[in-house]
LUMTORDO-149534 format. One record per residue (C-alpha): residue number from 1; residue in one letter; x, y, z. Coordinates in nm, 2 decimals. Layout:
<recs>
REC | seq | type | px | py | pz
REC | NUM | A | X | Y | Z;
...
</recs>
This chain:
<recs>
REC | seq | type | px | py | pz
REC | 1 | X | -3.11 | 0.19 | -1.73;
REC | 2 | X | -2.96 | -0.02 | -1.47;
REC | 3 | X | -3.10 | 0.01 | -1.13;
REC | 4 | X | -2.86 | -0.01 | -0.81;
REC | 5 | X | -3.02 | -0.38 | -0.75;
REC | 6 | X | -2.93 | -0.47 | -1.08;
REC | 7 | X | -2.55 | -0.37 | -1.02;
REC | 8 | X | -2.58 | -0.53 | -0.65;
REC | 9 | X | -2.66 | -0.90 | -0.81;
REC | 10 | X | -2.41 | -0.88 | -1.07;
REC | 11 | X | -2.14 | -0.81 | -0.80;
REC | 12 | X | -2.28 | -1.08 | -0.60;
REC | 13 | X | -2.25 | -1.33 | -0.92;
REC | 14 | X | -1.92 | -1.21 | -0.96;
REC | 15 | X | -1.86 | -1.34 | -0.60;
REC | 16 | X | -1.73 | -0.97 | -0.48;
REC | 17 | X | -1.77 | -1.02 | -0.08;
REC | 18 | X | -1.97 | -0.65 | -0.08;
REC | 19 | X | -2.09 | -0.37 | -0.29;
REC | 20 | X | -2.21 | -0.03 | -0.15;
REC | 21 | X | -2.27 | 0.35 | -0.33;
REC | 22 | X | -2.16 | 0.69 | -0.24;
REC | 23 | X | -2.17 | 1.00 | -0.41;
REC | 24 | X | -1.87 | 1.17 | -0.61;
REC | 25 | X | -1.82 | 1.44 | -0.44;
REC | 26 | X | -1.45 | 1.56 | -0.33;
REC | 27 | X | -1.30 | 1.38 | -0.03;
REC | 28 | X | -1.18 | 1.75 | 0.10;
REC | 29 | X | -1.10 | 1.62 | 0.43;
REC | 30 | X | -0.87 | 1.37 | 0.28;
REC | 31 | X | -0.73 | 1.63 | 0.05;
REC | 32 | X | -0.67 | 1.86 | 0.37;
REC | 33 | X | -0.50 | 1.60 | 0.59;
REC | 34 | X | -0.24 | 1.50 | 0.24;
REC | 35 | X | -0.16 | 1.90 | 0.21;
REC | 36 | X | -0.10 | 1.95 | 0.55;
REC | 37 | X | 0.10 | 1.62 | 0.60;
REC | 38 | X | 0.34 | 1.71 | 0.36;
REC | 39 | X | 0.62 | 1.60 | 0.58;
REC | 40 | X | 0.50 | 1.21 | 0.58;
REC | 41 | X | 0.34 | 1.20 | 0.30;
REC | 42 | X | 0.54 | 1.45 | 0.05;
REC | 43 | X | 0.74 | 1.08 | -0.10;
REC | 44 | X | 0.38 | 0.97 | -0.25;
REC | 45 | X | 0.38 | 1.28 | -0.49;
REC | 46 | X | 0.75 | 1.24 | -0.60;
REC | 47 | X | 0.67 | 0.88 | -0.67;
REC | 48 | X | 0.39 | 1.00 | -0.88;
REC | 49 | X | 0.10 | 0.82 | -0.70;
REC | 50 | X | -0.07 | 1.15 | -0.69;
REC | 51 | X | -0.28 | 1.10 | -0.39;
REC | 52 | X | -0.43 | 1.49 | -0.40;
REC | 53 | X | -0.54 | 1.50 | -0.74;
REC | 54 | X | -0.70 | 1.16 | -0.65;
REC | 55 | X | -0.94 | 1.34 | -0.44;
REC | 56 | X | -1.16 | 1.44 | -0.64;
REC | 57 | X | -1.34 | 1.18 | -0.82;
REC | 58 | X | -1.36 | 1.45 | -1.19;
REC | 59 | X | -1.00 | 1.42 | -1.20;
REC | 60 | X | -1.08 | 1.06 | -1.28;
REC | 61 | X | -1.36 | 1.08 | -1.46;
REC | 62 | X | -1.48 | 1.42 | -1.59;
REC | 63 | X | -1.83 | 1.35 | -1.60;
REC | 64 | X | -1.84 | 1.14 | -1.22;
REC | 65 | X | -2.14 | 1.10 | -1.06;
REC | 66 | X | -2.15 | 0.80 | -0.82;
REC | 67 | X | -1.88 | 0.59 | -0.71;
REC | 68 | X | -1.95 | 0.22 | -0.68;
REC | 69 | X | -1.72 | 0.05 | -0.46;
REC | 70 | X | -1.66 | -0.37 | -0.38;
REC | 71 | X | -1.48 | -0.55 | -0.14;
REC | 72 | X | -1.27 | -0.82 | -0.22;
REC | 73 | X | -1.18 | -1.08 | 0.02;
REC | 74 | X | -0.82 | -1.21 | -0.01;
REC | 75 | X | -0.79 | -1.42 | 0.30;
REC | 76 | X | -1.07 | -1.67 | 0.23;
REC | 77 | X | -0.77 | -1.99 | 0.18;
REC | 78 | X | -0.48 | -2.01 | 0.42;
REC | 79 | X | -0.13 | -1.95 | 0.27;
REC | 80 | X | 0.20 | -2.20 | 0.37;
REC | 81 | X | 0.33 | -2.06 | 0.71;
REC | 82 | X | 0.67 | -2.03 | 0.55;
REC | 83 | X | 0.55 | -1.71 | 0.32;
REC | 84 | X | 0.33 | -1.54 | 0.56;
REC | 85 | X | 0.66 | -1.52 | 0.79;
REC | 86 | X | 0.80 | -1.31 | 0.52;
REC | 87 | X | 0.54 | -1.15 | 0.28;
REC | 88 | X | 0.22 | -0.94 | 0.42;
REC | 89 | X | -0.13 | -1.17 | 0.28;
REC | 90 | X | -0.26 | -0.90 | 0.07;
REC | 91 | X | 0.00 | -0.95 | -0.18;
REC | 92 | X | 0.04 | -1.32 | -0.17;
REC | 93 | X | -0.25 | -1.33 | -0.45;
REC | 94 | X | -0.18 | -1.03 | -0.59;
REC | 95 | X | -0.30 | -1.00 | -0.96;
REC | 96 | X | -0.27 | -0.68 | -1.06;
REC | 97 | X | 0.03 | -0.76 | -1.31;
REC | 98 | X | -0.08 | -1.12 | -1.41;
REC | 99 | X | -0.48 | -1.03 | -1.44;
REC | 100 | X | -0.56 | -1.39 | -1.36;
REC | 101 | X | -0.79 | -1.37 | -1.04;
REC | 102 | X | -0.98 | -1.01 | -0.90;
REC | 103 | X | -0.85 | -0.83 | -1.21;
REC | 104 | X | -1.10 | -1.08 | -1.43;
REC | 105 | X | -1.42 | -0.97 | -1.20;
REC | 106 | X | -1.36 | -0.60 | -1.19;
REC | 107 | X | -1.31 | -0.65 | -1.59;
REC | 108 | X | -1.66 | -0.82 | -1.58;
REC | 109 | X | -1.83 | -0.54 | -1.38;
REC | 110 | X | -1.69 | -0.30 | -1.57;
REC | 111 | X | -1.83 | -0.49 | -1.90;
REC | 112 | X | -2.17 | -0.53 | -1.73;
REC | 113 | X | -2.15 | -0.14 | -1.70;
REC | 114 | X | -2.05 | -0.01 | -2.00;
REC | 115 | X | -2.28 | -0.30 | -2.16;
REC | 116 | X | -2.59 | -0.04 | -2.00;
REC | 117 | X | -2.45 | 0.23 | -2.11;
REC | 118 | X | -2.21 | 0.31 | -1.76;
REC | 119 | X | -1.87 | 0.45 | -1.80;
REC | 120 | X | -1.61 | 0.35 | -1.53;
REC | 121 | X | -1.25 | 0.42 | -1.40;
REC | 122 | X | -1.07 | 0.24 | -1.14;
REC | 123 | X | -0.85 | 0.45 | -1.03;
REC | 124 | X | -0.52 | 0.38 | -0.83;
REC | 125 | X | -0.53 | 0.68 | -0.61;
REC | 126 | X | -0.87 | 0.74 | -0.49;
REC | 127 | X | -0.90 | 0.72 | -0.17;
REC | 128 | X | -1.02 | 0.36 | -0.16;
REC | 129 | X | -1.08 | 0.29 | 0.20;
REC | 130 | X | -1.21 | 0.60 | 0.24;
REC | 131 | X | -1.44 | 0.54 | -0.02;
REC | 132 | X | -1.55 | 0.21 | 0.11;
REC | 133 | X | -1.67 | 0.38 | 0.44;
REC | 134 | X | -1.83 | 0.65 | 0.30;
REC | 135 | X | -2.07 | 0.40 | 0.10;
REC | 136 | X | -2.14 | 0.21 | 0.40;
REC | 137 | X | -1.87 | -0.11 | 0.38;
REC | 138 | X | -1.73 | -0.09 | 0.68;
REC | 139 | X | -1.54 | 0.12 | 1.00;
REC | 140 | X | -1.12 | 0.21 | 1.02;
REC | 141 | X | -0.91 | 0.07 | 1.28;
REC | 142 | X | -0.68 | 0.24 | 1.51;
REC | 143 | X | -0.39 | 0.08 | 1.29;
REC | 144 | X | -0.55 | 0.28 | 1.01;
REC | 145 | X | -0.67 | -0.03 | 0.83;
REC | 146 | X | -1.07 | -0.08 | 0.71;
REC | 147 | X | -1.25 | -0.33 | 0.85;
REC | 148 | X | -1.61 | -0.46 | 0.63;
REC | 149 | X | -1.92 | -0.43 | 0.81;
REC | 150 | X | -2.07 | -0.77 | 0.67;
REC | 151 | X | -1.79 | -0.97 | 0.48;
REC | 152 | X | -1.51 | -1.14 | 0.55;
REC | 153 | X | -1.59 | -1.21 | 0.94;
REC | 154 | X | -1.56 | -0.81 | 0.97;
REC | 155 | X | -1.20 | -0.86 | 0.93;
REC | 156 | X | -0.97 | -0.62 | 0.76;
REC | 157 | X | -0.89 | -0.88 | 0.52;
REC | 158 | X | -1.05 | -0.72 | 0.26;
REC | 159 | X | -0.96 | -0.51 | -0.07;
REC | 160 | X | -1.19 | -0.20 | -0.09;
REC | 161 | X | -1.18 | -0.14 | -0.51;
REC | 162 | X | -1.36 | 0.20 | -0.63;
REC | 163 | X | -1.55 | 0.24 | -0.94;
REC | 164 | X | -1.58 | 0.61 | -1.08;
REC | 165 | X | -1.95 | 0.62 | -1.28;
REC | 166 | X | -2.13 | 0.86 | -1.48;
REC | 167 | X | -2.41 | 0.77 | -1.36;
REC | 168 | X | -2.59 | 0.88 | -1.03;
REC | 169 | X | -2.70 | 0.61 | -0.82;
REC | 170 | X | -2.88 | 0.66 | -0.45;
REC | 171 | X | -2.59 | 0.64 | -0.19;
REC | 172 | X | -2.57 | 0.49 | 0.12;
REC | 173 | X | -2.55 | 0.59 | 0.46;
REC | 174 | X | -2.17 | 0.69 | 0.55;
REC | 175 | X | -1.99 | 0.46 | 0.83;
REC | 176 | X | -1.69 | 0.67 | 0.84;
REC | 177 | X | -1.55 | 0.60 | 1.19;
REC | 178 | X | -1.32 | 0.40 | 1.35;
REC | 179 | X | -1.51 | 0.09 | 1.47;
REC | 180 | X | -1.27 | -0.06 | 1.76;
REC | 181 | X | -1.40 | -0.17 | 2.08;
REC | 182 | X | -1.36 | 0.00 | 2.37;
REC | 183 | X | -1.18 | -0.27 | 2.63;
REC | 184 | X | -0.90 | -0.30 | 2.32;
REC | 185 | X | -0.62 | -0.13 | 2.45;
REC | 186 | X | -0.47 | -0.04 | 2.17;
REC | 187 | X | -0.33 | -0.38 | 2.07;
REC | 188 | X | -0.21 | -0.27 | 1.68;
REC | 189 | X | -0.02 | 0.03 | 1.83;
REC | 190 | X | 0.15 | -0.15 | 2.12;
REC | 191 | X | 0.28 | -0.45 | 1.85;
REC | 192 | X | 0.39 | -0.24 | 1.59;
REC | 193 | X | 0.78 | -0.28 | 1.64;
REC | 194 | X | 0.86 | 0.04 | 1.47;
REC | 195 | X | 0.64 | 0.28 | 1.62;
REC | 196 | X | 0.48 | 0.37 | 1.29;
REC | 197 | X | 0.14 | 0.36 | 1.44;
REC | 198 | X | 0.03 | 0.63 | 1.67;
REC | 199 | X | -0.32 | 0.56 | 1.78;
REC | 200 | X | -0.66 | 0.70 | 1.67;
REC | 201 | X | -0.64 | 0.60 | 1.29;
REC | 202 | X | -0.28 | 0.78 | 1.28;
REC | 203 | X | 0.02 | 0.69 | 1.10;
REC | 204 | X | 0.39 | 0.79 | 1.05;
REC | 205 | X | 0.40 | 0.59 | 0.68;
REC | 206 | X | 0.76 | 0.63 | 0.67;
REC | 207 | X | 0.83 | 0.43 | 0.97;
REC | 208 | X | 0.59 | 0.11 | 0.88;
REC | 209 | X | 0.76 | -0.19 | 0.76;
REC | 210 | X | 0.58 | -0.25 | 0.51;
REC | 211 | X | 0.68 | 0.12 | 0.38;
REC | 212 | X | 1.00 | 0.04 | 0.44;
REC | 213 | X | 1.03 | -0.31 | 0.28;
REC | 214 | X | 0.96 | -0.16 | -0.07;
REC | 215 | X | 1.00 | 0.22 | -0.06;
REC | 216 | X | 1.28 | 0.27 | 0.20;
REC | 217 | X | 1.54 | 0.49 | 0.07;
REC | 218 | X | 1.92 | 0.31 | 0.08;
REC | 219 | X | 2.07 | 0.11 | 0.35;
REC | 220 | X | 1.76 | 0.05 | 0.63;
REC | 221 | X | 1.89 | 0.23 | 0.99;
REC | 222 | X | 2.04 | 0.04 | 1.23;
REC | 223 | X | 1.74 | 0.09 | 1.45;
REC | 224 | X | 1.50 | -0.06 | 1.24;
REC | 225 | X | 1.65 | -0.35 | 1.12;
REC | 226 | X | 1.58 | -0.57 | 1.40;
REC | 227 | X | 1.24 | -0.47 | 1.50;
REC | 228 | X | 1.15 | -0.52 | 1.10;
REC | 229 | X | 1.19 | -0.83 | 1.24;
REC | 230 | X | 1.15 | -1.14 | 0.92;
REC | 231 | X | 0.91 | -0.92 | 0.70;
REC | 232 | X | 1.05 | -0.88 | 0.35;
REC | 233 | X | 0.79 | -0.73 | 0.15;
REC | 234 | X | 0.48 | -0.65 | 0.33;
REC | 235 | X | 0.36 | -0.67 | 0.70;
REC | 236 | X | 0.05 | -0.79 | 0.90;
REC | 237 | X | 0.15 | -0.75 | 1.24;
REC | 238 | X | -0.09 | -0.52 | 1.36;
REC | 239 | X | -0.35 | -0.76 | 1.17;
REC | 240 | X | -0.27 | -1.04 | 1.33;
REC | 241 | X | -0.31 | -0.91 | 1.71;
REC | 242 | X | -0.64 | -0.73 | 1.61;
REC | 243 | X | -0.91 | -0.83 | 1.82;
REC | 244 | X | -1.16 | -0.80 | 1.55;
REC | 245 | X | -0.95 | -1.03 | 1.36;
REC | 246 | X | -0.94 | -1.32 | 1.57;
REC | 247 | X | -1.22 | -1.49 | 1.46;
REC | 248 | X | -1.15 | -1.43 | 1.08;
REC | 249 | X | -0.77 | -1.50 | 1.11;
REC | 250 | X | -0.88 | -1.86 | 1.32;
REC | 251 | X | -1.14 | -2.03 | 1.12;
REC | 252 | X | -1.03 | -2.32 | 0.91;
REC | 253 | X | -0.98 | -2.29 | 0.54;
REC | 254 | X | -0.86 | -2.50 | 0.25;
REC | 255 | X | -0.47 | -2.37 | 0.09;
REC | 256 | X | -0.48 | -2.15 | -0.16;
REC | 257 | X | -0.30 | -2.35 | -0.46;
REC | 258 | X | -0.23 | -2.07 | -0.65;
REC | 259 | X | 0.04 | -1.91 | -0.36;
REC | 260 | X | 0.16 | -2.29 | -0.28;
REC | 261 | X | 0.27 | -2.32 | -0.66;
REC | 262 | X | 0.51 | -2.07 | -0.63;
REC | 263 | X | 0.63 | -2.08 | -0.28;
REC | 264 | X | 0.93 | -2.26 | -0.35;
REC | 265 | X | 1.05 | -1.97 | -0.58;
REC | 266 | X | 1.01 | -1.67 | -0.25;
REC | 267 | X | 1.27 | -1.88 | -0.03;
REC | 268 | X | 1.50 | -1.61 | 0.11;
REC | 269 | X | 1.81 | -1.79 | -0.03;
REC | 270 | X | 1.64 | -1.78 | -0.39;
REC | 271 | X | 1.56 | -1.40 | -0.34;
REC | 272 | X | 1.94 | -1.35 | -0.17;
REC | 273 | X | 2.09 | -1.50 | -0.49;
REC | 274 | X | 1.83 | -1.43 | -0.79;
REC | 275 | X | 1.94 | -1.23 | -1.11;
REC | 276 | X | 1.70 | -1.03 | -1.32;
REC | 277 | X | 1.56 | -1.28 | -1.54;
REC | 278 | X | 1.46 | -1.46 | -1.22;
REC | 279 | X | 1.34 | -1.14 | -1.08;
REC | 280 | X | 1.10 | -1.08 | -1.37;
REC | 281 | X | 1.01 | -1.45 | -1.38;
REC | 282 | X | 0.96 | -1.58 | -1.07;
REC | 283 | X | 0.88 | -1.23 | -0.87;
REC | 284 | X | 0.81 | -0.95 | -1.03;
REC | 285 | X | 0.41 | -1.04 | -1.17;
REC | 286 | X | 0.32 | -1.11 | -0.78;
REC | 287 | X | 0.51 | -0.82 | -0.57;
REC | 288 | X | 0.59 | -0.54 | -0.83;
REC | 289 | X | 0.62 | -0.19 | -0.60;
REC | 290 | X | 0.98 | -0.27 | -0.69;
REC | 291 | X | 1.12 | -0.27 | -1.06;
REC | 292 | X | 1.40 | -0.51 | -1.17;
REC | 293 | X | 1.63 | -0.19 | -1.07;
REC | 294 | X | 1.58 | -0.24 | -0.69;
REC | 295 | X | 1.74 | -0.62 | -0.62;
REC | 296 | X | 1.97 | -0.46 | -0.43;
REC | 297 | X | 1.67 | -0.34 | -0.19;
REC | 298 | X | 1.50 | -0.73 | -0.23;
REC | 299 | X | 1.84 | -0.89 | -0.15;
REC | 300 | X | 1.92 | -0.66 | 0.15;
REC | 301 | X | 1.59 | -0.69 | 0.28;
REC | 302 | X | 1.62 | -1.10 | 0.25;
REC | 303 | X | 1.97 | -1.09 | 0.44;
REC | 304 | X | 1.83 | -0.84 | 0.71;
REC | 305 | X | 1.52 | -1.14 | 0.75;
REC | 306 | X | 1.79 | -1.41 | 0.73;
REC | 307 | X | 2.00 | -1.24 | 1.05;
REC | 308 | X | 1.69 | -1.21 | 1.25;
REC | 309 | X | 1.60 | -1.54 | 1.24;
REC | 310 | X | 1.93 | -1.62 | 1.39;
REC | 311 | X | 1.92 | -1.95 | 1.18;
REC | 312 | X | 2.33 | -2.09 | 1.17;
REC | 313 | X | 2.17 | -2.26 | 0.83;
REC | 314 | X | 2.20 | -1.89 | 0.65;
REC | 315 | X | 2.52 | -1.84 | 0.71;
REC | 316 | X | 2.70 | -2.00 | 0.39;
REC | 317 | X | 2.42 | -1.85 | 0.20;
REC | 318 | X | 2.51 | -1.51 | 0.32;
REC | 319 | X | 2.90 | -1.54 | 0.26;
REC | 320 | X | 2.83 | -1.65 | -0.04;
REC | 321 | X | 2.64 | -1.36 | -0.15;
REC | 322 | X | 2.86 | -1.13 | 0.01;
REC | 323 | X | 3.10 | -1.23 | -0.28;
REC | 324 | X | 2.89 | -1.20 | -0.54;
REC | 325 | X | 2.72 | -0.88 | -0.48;
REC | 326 | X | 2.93 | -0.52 | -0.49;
REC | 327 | X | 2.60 | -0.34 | -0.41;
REC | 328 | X | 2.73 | -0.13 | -0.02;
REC | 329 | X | 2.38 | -0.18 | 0.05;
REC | 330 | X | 2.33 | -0.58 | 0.04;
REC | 331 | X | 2.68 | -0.62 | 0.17;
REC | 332 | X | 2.65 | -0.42 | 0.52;
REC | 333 | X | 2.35 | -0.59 | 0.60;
REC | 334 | X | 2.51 | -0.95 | 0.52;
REC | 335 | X | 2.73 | -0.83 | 0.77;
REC | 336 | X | 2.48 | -0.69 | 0.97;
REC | 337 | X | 2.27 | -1.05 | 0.92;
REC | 338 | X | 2.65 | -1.28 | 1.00;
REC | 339 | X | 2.70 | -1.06 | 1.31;
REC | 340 | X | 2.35 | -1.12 | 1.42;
REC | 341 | X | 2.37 | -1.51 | 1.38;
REC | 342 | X | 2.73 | -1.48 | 1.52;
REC | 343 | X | 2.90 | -1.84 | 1.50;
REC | 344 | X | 3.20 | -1.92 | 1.47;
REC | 345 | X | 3.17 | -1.98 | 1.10;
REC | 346 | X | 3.01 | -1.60 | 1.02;
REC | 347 | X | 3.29 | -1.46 | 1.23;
REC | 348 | X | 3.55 | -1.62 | 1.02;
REC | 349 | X | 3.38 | -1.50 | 0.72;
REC | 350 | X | 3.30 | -1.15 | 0.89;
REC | 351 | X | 3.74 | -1.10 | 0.92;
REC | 352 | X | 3.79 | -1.26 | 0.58;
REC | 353 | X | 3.61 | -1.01 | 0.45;
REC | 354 | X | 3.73 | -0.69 | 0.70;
REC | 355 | X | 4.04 | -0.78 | 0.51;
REC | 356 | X | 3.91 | -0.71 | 0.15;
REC | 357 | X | 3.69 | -0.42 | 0.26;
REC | 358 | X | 3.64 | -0.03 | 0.35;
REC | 359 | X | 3.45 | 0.26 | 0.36;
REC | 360 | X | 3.08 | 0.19 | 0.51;
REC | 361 | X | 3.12 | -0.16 | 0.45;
REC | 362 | X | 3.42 | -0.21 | 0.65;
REC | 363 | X | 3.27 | -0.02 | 0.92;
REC | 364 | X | 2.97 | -0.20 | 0.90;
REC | 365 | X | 3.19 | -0.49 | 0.94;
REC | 366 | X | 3.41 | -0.43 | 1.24;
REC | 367 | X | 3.01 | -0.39 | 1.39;
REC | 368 | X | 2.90 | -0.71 | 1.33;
REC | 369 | X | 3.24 | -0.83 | 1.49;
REC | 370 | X | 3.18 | -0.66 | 1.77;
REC | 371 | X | 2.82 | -0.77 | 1.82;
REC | 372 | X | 2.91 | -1.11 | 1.77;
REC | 373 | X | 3.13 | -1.09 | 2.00;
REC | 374 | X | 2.98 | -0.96 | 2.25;
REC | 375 | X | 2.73 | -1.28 | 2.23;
REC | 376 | X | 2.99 | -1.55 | 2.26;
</recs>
């Protein structure tokens, strides 16, 4: 029978950046906090992520006994400036779909398991980081996030993956607290532009940006679309201000080739202007929390990034896809995004289109006029 060691040097073959143990027993607090948070959290069961049942570990796996969890480090190369602007880190190597990178070493572990005998599940809605801090990995951070406790510079660059076992290994000693020093003052809360984060590992999920890039129900408010700032899938802010990141986020690394090859194909006009064949292609295998069904949602969320960069460049791009879109959606914010750059040349568009228009797009329109006129 395979000893905890035994599993510890196979994960450190496997070049996991940690490996701890806790027992399978129900996360009740977890389960407690989800019922009575029904009002933030209530979207997770209707988009059938089933965070209770995830709870318990014998949902999972009938006969659970230990869960084994590693960490992953996703932030060991640097990624091109250009698509950390726009996409949060974590899924800039994302294999989940393509199975070409982390996906091949949990399959390996997983072998090396049921190889001794060890059954295994991995499932999606275990509490992960939760589960990561009860086997010892690592503390939370006021913005909610886990930080590791050995790897990865104690950054909270990691991936926290959770292995349900039949088999009952020793655990280790809990670290379930959050970690952050005490001079911070609150730096994560403070830069979060939407006031998602509250403080003392709280969160209003609905108001994060990251949330709202890939979840966010119809047009995006008026009052979020400028603090959501360039992000288009994804955000690190509170990351990158972390003091306990610093170090991590500053040391030099080689590029990670793998994101460089397909930068080119996540420029925003490409994402303003892709059909679903490109969608599936190009997009799809690396950010998929969005089905070929929600362009409108990718395409609104690129304009909204391209009329907060203020760039004059966009402009052409946006008329452009003004016409060739019918989606309300991705046309008020174009007109949102021309109003926001404001020129001369996404004025004239803005009244060649008030001409053509109505309804919540017209209105939308006679907005952006208004704003862009109020900056000349």
């Amino acid at each position: 029978m395979l000893t905890r060691q035994d599993i510890i040097e196979e994960a450190k073959r496997l070049k996991f950046a940690d490996i701890g143990f806790t027992t399978a027993e129900p996360f009740e607090s977890q389960r407690d906090y989800l019922l009575k948070s029904q009002e933030t959290y209530g979207w997770a069961e209707t988009v059938g992520l089933g965070l209770v049942a995830g709870t318990d570990p014998k949902n999972i796996l009938a006969g659970a006994k230990s869960i084994i969890v590693v960490l992953e480090s996703y932030f060991e190369e640097s990624f091109p400036p250009q698509l950390e602007r726009h996409f949060g880190r974590c899924y800039l190597d994302d294999d989940r779909v393509t199975k070409d990178g982390m996906a091949l070493k949990i399959k390996a572990l997983r072998n090396f398991l049921r190889d001794n005998g060890i059954d295994s599940k991995v499932p999606f809605n275990l509490p992960h980081r939760l589960s990561a801090a009860r086997a010892g990995l690592g503390t939370f951070g006021k913005n909610c996030l886990f930080y590791a406790r050995r790897a990865a510079g104690e950054s909270s660059f990691v991936f926290p993956i959770a292995l349900v076992v039949d088999c009952e290994f020793p655990a280790d000693e809990p670290t379930v607290s959050i970690g952050c020093p005490d001079w911070c003052r609150n730096a994560c809360v403070a830069a979060c532009p939407t006031r998602a984060l509250k403080g003392d590992c709280k969160i209003d999920p609905r108001r994060c940006i990251s949330f709202l890039t890939y979840y966010g129900e119809g047009l995006t408010p008026m009052e979020l679309r400028e603090p959501m700032g360039l992000c288009v899938y994804g955000c690190d802010r509170c990351q990158n201000v972390c003091p306990r990141n610093i170090n991590w986020i500053q040391r030099e690394r080689s590029q990670n080739q793998r994101v460089l090859k397909k930068a080119a194909g996540l420029e925003l006009t490409r994402l303003l202007h892709m059909d679903k064949p490109y969608f599936l292609q190009k997009v799809w295998p690396h950010m998929f929390y969005m089905s070929a069904d929600d362009l409108w949602r990718w395409k609104m969320n690129a304009a909204r990034a391209m009329g907060n960069s203020r760039h004059p460049d966009y402009v052409g791009e946006l008329i452009r896809a003004f016409t060739e879109n019918s989606d309300e959606r991705v046309r008020c914010m174009i007109a949102w995004a021309l109003g926001r750059i404001g020129n001369q040349e996404a004025i004239s568009g803005l009244k060649r289109f008030d001409a053509m228009t109505d309804g919540i797009v017209r209105d939308e329109i006679k907005q952006a006029l208004a704003s862009a006129g109020a900056k000349r």
